[in-house]
C-alpha positions in Angstrom: 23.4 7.5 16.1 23.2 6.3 19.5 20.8 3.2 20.7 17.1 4.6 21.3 17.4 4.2 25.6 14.7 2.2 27.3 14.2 5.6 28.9 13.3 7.5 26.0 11.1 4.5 24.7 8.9 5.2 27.7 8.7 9.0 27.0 7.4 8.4 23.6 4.8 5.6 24.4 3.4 8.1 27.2 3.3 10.4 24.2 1.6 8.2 22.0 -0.8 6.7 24.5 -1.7 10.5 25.3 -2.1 11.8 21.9 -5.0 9.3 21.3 -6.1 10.0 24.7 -6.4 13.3 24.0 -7.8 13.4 20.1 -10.5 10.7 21.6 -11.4 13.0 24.7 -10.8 16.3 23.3 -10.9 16.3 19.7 -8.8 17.3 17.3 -9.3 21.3 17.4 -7.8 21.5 21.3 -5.2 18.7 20.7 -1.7 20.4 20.6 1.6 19.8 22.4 0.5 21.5 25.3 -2.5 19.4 25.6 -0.8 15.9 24.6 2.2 16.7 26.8 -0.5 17.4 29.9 -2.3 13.7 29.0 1.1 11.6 29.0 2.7 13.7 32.3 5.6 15.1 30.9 6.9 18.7 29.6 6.0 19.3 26.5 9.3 20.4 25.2 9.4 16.1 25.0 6.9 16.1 21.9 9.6 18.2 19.5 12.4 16.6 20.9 11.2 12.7 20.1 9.2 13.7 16.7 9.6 17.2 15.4 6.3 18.3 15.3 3.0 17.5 16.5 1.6 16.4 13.7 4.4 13.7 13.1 3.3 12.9 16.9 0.1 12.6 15.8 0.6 10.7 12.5 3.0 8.0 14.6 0.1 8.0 16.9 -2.6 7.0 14.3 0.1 3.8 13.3 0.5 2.9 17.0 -3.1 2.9 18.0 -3.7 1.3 14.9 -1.0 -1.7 15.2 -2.3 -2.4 19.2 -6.2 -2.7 17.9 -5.0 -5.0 15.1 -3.2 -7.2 17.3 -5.6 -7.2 19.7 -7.6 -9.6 17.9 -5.8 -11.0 15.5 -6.0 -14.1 17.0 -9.7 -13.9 17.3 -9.9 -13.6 13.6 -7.4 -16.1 12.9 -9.4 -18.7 15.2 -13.1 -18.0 12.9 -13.9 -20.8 10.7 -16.5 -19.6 8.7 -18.2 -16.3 6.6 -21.2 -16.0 8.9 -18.7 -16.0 12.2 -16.7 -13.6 10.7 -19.9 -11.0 10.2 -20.8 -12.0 13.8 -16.5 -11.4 15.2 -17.1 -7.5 12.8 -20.2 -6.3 15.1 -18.2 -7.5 18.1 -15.3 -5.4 17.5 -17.5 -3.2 16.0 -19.1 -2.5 19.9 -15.8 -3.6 21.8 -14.3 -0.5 19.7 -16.8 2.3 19.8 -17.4 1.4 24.4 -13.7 2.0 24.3 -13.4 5.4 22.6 -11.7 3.7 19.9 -15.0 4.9 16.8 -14.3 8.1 18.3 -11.0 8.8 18.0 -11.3 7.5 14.1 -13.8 10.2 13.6 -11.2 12.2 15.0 -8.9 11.4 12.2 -10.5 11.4 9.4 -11.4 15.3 10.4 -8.2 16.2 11.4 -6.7 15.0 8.0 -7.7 17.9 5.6 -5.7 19.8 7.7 -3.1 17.9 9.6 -1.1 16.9 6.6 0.8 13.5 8.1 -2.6 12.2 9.2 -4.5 11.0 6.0 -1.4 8.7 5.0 -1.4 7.8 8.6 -4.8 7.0 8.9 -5.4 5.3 5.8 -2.0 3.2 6.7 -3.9 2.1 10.1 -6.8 0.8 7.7 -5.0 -1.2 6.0 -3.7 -2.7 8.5 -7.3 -3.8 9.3 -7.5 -4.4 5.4 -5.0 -7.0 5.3 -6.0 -9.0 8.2 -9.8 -9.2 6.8 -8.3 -10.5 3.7 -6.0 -13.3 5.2 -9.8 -14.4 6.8 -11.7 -14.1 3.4 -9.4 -15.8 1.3 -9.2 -18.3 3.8 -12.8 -18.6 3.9 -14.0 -18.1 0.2 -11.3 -21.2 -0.9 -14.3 -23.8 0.9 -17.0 -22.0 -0.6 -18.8 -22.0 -4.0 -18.0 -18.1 -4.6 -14.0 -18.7 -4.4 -13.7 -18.2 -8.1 -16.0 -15.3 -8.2 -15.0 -12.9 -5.5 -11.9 -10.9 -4.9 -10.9 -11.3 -1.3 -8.8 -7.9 -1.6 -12.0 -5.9 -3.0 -14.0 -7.2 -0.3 -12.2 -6.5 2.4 -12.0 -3.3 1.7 -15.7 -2.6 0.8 -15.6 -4.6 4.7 -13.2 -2.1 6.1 -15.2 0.8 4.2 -18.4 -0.6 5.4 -17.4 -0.6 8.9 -16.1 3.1 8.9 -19.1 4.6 7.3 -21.0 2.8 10.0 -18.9 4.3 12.7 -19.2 7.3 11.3 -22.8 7.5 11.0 -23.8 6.3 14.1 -22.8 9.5 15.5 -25.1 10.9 14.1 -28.1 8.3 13.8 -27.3 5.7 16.5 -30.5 3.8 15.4 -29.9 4.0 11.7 -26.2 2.2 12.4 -28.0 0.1 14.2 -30.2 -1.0 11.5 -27.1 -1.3 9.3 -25.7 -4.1 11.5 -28.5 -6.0 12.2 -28.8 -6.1 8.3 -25.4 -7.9 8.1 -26.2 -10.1 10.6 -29.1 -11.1 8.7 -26.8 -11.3 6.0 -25.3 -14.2 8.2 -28.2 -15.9 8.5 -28.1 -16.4 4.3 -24.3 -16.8 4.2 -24.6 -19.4 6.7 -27.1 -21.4 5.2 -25.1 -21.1 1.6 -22.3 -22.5 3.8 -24.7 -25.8 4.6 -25.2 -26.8 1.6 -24.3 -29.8 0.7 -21.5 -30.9 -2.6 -24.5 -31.4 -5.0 -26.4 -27.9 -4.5 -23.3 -25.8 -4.2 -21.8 -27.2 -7.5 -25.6 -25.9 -8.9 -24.8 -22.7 -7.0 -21.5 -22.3 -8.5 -23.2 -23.1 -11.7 -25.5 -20.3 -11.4 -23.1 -17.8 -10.4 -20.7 -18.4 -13.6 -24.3 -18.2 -16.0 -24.5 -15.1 -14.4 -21.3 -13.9 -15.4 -21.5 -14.6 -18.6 -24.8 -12.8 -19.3 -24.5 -9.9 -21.4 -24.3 -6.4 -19.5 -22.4 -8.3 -16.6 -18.6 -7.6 -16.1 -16.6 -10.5 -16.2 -13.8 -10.6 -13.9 -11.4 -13.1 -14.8 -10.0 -15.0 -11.8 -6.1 -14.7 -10.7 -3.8 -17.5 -10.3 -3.2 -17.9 -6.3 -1.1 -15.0 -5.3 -1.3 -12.9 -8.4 -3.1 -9.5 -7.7 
């Protein structure tokens, strides 16, 4: 097989750029070759040729949207140095995401999936994408904090990534009731940040607590993993 040509590379990023263009603007019920070949300016004859069918457009569309948010600030997350900045960093994606279109397009998705067949994989591929970079932060994070050995950095960040989509999703609905949901977690900064504060002496008690509590009957006990064991 021949060497992809820089000229064919374009055709397919004006293809992927207007697919999400057109699920964000139009929605998934008018987006179609036709429609995606009108956004990206070319004939739409291009969308069989470079991926077969328009749902394997839009499945390579969901990865690529997905990959450019991630990167987009993986260094900001990279850069955050504690739990209560990392809340704050979520609500400021959260807002940078839903001014650009970006909440809307992932309501989009999730619709389209019952009946676009290539999209749930895809989608659910673009969270974890998200998934994985929240966790690099957590464990990160937790390691410094008295709640290292008793939280599971993968579990959390995806009850993070789950909490942010459920968010998204409802504030189309009830804008003030999302709102209410993040100015919860960032009140849940305010307590994570003063945990953080503490000095050797009262997080040792805190840690002390926490493992009482765990071995009081009716609580599950998770035992903790060696580094790197999942």
């Amino acid at each position: 097989m021949s060497p992809e040509t820089a000229k064919a590379r374009e055709t397919k990023t004006k293809l992927l750029e207007g697919a999400l263009r057109t699920l964000t603007e139009q929605g998934i019920a008018k987006t179609s070759a036709r429609t995606v070949a009108a956004a990206a300016g070319v004939n739409q004859a291009l969308v069989f040729y470079h991926f077969g069918t328009v749902d394997e457009l839009l499945a390579a569309a969901c990865r690529y949207g997905a990959e450019r948010a991630v990167a987009r600030y993986r260094a900001r997350l990279a850069a955050v140095t504690s739990l209560s900045e990392l809340l704050a960093v979520g609500r400021e994606i959260h807002e940078r995401e839903r001014d650009g279109g970006h909440v809307a397009l992932l309501g989009q998705l999730l619709a389209g999936a019952p009946t676009h067949v290539a999209l749930g994989p895809a989608t659910a591929a673009g969270l974890r994408l998200w998934i994985a970079e929240i966790e690099q932060v957590l464990g990160r994070l937790l390691a410094a904090t008295p709640f290292a050995e008793f939280v599971d950095p993968a579990g959390l960040a995806r009850t993070v990534a789950a909490s942010f989509v459920g968010i998204e999703l409802y504030e189309g609905v009830d804008e003030a009731g999302a709102e209410a949901a993040l100015d919860a977690l960032d009140q849940l900064a305010v307590l994570v940040g003063a945990l953080e504060e503490l000095g050797p002496v009262a997080q040792r008690t805190v840690r002390h607590r926490l493992r009482r509590a765990g071995r009081e009957p009716g609580r599950p006990h998770r035992e903790a993993h060696p580094a790197g064991e999942k």
